[in-house]
N, C-alpha and C positions, 0 to 999 in steps of 0.2 A: 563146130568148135567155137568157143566162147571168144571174144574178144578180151583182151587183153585193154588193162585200165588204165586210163588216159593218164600220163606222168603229170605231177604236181611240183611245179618248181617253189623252194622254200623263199618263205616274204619275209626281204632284208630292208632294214632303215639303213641307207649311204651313212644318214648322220650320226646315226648313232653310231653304226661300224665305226666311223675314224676318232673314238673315243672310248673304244673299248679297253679296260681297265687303266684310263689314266683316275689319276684320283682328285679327287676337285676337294680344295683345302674348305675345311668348318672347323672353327675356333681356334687355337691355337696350335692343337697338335692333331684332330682329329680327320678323316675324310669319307667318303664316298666313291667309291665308282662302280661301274657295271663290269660282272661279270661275264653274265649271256644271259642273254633272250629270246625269246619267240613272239615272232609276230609285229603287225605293228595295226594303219586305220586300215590299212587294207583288209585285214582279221576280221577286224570287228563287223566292214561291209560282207564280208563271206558268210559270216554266223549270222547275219541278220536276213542275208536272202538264204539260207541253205543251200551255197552254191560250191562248185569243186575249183570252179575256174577266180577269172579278175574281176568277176561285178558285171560292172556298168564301166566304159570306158571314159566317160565323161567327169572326172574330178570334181566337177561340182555338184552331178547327183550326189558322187560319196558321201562331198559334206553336206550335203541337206540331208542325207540319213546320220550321220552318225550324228550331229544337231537335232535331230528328234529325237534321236532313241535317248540321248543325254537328258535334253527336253522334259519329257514324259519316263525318266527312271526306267527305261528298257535297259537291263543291265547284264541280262545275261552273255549277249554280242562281245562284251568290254571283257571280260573272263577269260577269251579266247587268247589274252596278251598276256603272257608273262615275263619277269623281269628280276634276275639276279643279284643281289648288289651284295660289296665287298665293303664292310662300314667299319669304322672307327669311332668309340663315342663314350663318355663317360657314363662311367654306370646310373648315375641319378637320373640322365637324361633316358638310358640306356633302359629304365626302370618302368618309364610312360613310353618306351617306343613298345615293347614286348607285351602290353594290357592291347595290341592290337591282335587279335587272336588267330587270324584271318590269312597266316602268311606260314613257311614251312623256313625253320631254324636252326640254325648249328652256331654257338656263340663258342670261342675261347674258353676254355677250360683250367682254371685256376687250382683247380684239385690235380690237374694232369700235367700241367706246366705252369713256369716261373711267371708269375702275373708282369702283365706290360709294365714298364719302367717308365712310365708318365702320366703326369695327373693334371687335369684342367686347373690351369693358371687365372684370376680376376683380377686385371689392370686396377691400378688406385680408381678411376673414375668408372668403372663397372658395376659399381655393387652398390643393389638397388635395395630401396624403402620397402614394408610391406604395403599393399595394398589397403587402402583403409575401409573398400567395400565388396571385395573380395578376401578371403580368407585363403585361397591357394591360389593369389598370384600378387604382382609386385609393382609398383607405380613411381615411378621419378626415382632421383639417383641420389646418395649419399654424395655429404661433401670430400671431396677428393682430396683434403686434408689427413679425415678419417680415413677416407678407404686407401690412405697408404700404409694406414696404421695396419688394418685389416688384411691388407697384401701381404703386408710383412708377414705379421704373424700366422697367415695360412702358408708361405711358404718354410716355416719354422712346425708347422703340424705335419704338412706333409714330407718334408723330409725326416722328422722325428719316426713319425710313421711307416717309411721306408726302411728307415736305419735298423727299427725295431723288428719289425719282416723279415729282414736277409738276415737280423742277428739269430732270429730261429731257426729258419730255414740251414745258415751254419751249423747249429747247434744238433743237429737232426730233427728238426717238429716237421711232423707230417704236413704237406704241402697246403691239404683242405683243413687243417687247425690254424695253421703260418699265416693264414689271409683273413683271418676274422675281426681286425683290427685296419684293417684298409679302408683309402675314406674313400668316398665315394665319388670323389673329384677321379679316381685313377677311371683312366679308360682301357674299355674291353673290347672286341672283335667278335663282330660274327655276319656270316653269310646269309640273308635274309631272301627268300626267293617269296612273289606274290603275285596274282593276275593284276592287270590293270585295275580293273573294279575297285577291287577294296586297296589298291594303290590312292586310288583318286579321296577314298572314302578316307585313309588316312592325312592325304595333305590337306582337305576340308578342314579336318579338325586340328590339327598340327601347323598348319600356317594362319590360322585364324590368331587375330591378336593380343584372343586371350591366353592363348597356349602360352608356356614358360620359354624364353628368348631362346633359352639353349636350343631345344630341340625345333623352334620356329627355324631357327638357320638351317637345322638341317634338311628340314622339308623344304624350304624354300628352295635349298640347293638341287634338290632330286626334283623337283619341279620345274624350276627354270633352267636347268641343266642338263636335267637327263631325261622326263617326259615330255620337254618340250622339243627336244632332236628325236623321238623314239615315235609319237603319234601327235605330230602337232597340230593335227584335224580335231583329235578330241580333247588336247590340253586348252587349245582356244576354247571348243565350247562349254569346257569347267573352269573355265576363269569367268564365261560368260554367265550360264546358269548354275553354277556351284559358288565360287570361290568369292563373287563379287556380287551374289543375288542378296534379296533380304526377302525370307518369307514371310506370308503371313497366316496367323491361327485364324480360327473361324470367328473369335472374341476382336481382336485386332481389323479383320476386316467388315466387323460393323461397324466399329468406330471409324474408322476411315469412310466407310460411304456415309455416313452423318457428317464427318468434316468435311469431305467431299461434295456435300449439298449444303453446306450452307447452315449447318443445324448444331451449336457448337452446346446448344441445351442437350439436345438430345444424346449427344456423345457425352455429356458429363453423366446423365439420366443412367446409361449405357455401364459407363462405366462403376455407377454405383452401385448395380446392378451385378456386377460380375464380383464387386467386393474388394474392387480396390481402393477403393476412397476412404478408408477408418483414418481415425480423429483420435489423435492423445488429447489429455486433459486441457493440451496448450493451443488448440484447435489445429494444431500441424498435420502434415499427414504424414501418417504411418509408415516403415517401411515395407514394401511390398515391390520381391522381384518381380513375377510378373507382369505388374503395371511399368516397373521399370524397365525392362526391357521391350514393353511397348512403344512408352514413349520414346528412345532412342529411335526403334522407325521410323516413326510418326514425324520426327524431329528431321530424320533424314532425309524425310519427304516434302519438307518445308512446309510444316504443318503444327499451327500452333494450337498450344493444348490447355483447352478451356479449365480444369484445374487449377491450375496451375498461376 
């Protein structure tokens, strides 16, 4: 007679438990919080040995595995965690959270029901400059003069825009015609479930400082909120080698072992080489992102750059 298989007790985060569906505030009216989950580092050590049981009993093999496996981009281990959330969030922002493909979605339905009854508010000193060397993003702040000007009159759109809404919706207009006039400041809802993995792979890009403020708060928030109580083994080590690393190309890391030796010829040599040094009429040099986003490393690493 066959033995009977050894019972499997399910792995709960304490911290995460005493904060199951509270909602942690972003921006003025929007939130966050957990639904339910599976899993937590202890997951990720199970899928990484192929084991039934708890590992290794010793917490600190754990984290020197799941620090490798983050390390060297083992990532199927981290898959093994997933993670529900209950969100709140204006559609604009709501617009670059959803190009994340990677996650199973149910959002609020505006053709099915009366659209949320609130729209992102922008304090006089809120509203930002465009960016003068980026094209999709935004650099320093209007004067707060101005941006009372701009307050006002966004709260004079979007109440105009509300008013307009309910006057169809009154009138009988179908609910999915009624909303084609709503700005985009209104927030939506929806239930967003995803493994840890492409959780992580989300705040990378979403809390990086180039990303647009709105949606940076919200990852920040699910990050230091709610990954950080859920698997705090592996949210340390993606602040370590993710969130706070700077990599380098194979072009970037020659130049660095010439600055690195002493040879600041040979790094310009290098550089001219790969074709970032063109020359306008005015002997200036050209703009070229990639040399630009070299030097900001380069720069970080307290490394000065013979060009230049």
């Amino acid at each position: 007679m066959e033995e009977s298989p050894e019972g499997v007790a399910r792995l709960c985060s304490p911290q995460l438990d005493e904060i199951l569906g509270k909602p942690f505030k972003v921006l003025d009216d929007g939130f966050v919080r957990v639904v339910d989950y599976m899993g937590g580092d202890e997951s990720i050590v199970q899928a990484a040995r192929v084991s039934y049981g708890k590992g290794t009993k010793r917490v600190q093999e754990d984290r020197g595995l799941i620090r490798y496996l983050l390390r060297h981009h083992h990532t199927t281990p981290f898959e093994m965690c997933d993670i529900k959330l209950h969100v709140r969030v204006p559609m604009d922002a709501w617009r670059q959270w959803i190009r994340h493909r990677t996650a199973s979605v149910n959002e609020y339905s505006t053709r099915y029901s009366i659209a949320i009854d609130a729209a992102q508010t922008t304090a006089p000193d809120q509203w930002r400059l465009q960016a003068s060397g980026n094209r999709q993003g935004s650099g320093g702040g209007i004067d707060p003069g101005v941006g009372a000007e701009l307050s006002a009159r966004e709260a004079q759109l979007q109440s105009l825009a509300r008013e307009v809404y309910q006057e169809r919706l009154d009138k009988g207009v179908a609910r999915e015609q009624a909303r084609k006039d709503l700005p985009l400041s209104t927030y939506t809802e929806a239930y967003w479930k995803v493994n840890l993995h492409n959780l992580l792979h989300f705040l990378q890009l979403r809390m990086d400082e180039h990303a647009q403020l709105e949606i940076r708060l919200y990852a920040r928030t699910i990050g230091e909120e709610i990954v950080a109580r859920w698997c705090p083994i592996a949210w340390q080590a993606f602040l370590d080698y993710r969130a706070g690393a700077t990599g380098l190309t194979r072009l970037e890391s020659e130049l660095l072992a010439a600055l690195a030796s002493g040879k600041p010829g040979q790094a310009e040599a290098l550089a001219e080489s790969f074709g970032w040094l063109s020359r306008g009429d005015d002997g200036a040099l050209k703009r070229n992102r990639e040399r630009s986003e070299a030097e900001d490393k380069l720069r970080s690493l307290g490394l000065s750059l013979p060009w230049s």
